[in-house]
N, C-alpha and C positions, 0 to 999 in steps of 0.2 A: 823567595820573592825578589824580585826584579829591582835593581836600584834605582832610585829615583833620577831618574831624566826629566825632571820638571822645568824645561824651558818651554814656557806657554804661549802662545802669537796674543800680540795685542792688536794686531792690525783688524778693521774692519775691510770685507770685499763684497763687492756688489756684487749678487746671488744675480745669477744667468737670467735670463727672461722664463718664465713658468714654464713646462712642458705638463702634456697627456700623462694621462694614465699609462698608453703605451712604453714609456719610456720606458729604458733598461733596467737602470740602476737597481737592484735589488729590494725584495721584498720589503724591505724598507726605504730603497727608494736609487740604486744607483741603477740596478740594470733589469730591476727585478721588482714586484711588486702584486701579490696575489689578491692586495682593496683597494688599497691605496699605490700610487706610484710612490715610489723613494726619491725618486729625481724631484721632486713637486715635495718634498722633504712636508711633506702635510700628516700631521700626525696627530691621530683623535686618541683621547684620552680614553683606556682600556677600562671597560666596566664589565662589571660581572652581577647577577641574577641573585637574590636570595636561595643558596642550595641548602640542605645538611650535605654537613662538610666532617669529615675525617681528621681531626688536627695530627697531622704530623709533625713532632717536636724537635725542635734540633738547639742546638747550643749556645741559649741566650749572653754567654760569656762571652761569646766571638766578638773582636773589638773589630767590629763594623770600619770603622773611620780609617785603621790600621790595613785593616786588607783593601779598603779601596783608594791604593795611595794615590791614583792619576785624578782623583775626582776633587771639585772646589770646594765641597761643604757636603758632610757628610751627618744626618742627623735622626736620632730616635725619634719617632713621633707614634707614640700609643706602641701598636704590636705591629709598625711597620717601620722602615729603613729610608730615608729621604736622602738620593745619591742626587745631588747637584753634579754635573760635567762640563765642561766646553767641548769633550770630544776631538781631543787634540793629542795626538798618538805622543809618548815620550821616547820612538824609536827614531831613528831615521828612515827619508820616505824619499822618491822623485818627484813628490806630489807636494811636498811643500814647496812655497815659492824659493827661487835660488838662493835671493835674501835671508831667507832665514836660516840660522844656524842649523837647526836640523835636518837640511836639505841636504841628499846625497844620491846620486846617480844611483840609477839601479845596480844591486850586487848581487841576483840572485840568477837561476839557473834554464829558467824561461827565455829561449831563444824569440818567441815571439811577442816578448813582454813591449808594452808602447804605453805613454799616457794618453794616446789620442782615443778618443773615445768617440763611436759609433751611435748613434740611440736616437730612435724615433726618425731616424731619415735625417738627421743633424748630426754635425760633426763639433765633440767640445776637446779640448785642452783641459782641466779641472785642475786647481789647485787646494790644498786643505786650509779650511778654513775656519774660522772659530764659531760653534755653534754656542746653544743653551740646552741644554734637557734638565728636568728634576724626572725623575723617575723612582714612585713610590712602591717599594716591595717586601711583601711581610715577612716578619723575624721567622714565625714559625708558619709555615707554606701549609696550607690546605687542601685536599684534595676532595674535587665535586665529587657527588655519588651519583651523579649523574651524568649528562653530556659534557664532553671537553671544551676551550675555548679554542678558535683557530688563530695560530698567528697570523697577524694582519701587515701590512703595507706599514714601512717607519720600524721603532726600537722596538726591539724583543725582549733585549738585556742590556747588560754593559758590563765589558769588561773589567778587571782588577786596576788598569793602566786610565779607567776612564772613557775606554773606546766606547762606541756603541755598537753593538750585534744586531744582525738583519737576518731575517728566515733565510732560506734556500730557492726563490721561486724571485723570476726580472719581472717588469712590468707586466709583460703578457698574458702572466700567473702560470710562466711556463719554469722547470728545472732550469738551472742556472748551467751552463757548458762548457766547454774549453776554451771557447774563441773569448766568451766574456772574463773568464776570467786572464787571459793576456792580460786584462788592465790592471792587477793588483799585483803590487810589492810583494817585496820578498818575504813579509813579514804576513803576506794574503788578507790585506785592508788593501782601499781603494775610497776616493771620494767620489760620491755626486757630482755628476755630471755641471748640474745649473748651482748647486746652492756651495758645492764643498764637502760637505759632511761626512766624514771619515768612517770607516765602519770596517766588520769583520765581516764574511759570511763560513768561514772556512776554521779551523785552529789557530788560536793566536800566536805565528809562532814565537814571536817576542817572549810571550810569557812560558812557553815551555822549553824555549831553550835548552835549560838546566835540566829540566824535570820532565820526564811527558806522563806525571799523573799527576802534574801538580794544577791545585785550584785557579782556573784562570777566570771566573767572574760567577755571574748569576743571572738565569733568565727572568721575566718578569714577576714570575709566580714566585720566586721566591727557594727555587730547588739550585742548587749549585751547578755548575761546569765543570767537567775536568779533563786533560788533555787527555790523549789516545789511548794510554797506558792504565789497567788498572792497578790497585796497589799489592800487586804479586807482579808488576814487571809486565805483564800480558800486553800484547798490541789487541787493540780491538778494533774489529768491524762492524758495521750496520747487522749484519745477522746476528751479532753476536748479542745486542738489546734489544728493546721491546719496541713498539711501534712510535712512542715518543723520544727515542730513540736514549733513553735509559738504562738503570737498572737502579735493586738498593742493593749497599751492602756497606760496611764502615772502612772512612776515610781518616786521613790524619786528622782533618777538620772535625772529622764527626766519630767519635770511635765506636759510637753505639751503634753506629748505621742510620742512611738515611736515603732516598730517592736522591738520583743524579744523571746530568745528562754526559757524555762522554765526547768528544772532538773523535772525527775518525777521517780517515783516507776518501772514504766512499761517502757520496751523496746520501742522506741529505746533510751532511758533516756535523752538524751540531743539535739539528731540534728532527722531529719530525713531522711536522707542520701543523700540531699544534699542544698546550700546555700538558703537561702533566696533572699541573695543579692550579689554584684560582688566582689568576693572574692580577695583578695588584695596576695600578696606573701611570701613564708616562705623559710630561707635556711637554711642549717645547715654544 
């Protein structure tokens, strides 16, 4: 697990003027966004339909509060996970303002890397900014027996560090591509164009540094993350899982096995565009 780099921004910043749907920002909202825009950081609360549901069980032991060390308040409520965030990377970024301590030029290997940012026919500058999310996700994930949910526009998940995770699709509800992604760190987060808001869409690589099969968050539903690597060392690709772009099989977390999404090199890097399992709510 990644050491606590908890220096938190207290500053408030005045969130850009609203932009379209068109905007870029990621399916959550930076450059990318297949309902909603991300940039317009507007994000409805994730419901789901009365199904029969499959319970798949995983290990009520796991100290919740423990593994999500970047997050404010981390809480049980009934059979689900209540992750409070600000959404404030504890890595260093270009994207925080200079003032703050954890502001650091870019140090990574993208020639064409820039903060300036393109979107919707406007030009921003973005710097990271402190958001809000609660984002409620159940202990033990369920999986419909019927149709899937699609990830929508805004949070999908949220990393281990507290980030927030965005699908794979920019405003136009198109694949996210090379030019856009110029704008993300080294670490492959980027903020919001108008409001800030810090996010992943790619491997976090802060958190696998060390490890690339180690646990770096959870999407909505409640199924785990894990970076590239399965746990025999294997690099993995999108062919290599299934169309939400998972598989089960037992993790250090989980030794009996369990459903999980993988981080990979190749689009759609972390989800497949839409849950595995019945995804739980997020507000902000």
């Amino acid at each position: 697990m990644k050491p606590l780099y908890t220096m938190k921004l207290t500053m408030n910043f005045l969130a850009m003027s609203t932009l379209c749907s068109l905007i870029m920002f990621s399916s959550c909202g930076d450059e990318d966004d297949p309902v909603v825009s991300n940039d317009t950081e507007t994000t409805e609360d994730t419901t789901t339909e009365d199904t029969t549901t499959e319970d798949t069980t995983t290990d009520d032991a796991l100290d919740f509060a423990t593994l999500f060390y970047g997050a404010e308040r981390v809480t049980i409520v009934g059979n689900f996970v209540e992750i409070n965030t600000l959404d404030l990377p504890d890595h260093t970024s270009p994207f925080y303002p200079e003032s703050d301590p954890l502001y650091a030029a870019y140090a990574g290997d993208n020639a064409d890397f820039s903060t300036v940012i393109t979107a919707g026919g406007q030009t921003f500058d973005p710097e990271i900014a402190e958001q809000n999310y609660t984002l409620k996700i159940p202990i033990n994930p369920a999986v419909k027996s019927g149709s899937k949910s699609s990830t929508s526009g805004g949070a999908i998940g949220v990393a281990l560090n507290g980030v927030i995770i965005y699908n794979q699709y920019n405003g136009a509800n198109e694949l996210l591509d090379d030019l856009e992604f110029n704008n993300t760190d080294e670490y492959n987060g980027h903020p919001t164009p108008n409001t800030g808001g810090y996010h992943y869409h790619k491997e976090p690589l802060w958190l696998t540094s060390s490890d690339k099969s180690a646990l770096v968050g959870y999407l909505l539903d409640g199924f785990p993350i894990y970076g590239p690597e399965d746990e025999s060392g294997n690099t993995l690709a999108t062919a290599d899982l299934d169309e939400y772009h998972g598989h089960t099989s037992a993790t250090a977390e989980y030794p009996d096995g369990i459903y999980h999404y993988h981080c990979t090199d190749d689009a759609p890097w972390i989800n497949g565009g839409e849950y595995y399992g019945t995804p739980g709510t997020v507000t902000q």
